[in-house]
C-alpha positions as CSV (number, residue, x, y, z in Angstrom):
1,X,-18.0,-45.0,18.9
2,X,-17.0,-45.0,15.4
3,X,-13.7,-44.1,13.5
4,X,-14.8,-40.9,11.8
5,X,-11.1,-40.1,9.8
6,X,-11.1,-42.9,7.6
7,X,-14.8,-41.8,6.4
8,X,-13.8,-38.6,6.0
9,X,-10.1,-39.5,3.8
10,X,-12.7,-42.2,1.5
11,X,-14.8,-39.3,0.4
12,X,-12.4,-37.0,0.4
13,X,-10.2,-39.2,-2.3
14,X,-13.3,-40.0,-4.1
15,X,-14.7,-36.9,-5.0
16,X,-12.2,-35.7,-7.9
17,X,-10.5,-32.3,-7.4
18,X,-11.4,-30.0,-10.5
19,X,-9.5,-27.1,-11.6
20,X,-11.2,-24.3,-13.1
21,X,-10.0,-23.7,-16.6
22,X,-8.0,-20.8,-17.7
23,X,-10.2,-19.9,-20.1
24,X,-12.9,-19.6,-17.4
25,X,-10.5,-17.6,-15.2
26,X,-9.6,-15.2,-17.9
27,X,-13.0,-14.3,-18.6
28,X,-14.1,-13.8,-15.2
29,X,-10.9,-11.3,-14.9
30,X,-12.1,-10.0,-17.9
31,X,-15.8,-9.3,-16.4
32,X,-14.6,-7.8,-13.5
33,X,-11.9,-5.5,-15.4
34,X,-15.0,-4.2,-17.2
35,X,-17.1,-3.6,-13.8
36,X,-13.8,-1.9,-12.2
37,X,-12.9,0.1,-15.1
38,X,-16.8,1.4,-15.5
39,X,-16.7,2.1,-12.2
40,X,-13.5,4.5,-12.0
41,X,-14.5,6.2,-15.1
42,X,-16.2,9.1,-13.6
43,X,-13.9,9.7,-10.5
44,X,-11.0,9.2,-13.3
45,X,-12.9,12.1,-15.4
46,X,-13.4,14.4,-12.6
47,X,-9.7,14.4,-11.4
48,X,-8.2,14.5,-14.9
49,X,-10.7,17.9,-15.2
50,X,-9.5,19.1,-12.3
51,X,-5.7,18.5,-12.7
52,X,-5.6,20.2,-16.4
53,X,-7.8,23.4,-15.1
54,X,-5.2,23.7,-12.3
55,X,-2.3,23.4,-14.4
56,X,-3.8,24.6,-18.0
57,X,-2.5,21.7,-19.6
58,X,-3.9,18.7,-21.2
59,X,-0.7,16.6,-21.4
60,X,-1.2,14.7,-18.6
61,X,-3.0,10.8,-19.2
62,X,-6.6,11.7,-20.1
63,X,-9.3,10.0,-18.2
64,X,-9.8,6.7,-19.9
65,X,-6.0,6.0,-19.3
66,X,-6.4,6.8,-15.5
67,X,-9.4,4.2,-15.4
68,X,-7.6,1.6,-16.8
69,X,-4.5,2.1,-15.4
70,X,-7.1,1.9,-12.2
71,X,-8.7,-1.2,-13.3
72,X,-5.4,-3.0,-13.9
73,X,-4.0,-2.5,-10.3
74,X,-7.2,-3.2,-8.9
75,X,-8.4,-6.2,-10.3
76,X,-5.3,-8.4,-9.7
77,X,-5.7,-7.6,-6.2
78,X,-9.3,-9.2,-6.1
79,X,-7.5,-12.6,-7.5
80,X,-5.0,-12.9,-5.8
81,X,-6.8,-12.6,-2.4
């Protein structure tokens, strides 16, 4: 019967560990801020239109602010997972 841990440590140091690059990271954040932010658009849209009919008032964040104020809590979650 062979030793099958020291195998497993000489392959293990050999093969070199490599980082992706923050640049790399930062776009696909980037990619995926896009995707979430087109994606709560609409929902954002309809509840901003319902809100200022119910209350007659369009003070409130309009629905571009609600879909990236979406986005931004949402896709840190997906990293950091």
């Amino acid at each position: 019967m062979s030793d099958m841990t020291s195998d497993m440590i000489e392959t293990a140091v050999d093969t070199p560990s490599e980082a992706p690059s923050r640049k790399a990271v930062k776009t696909e954040f980037m990619v995926y801020f896009a995707i979430i932010f087109l994606a709560t658009l609409p929902l954002a849209t309809l509840t901003w239109a319902l809100s200022a009919i119910r209350t007659r008032s369009f003070t409130e964040k309009g629905p571009m602010a609600r879909a990236w104020t979406q986005a931004r809590i949402i896709t840190p979650m997906i990293f950091s997972a």
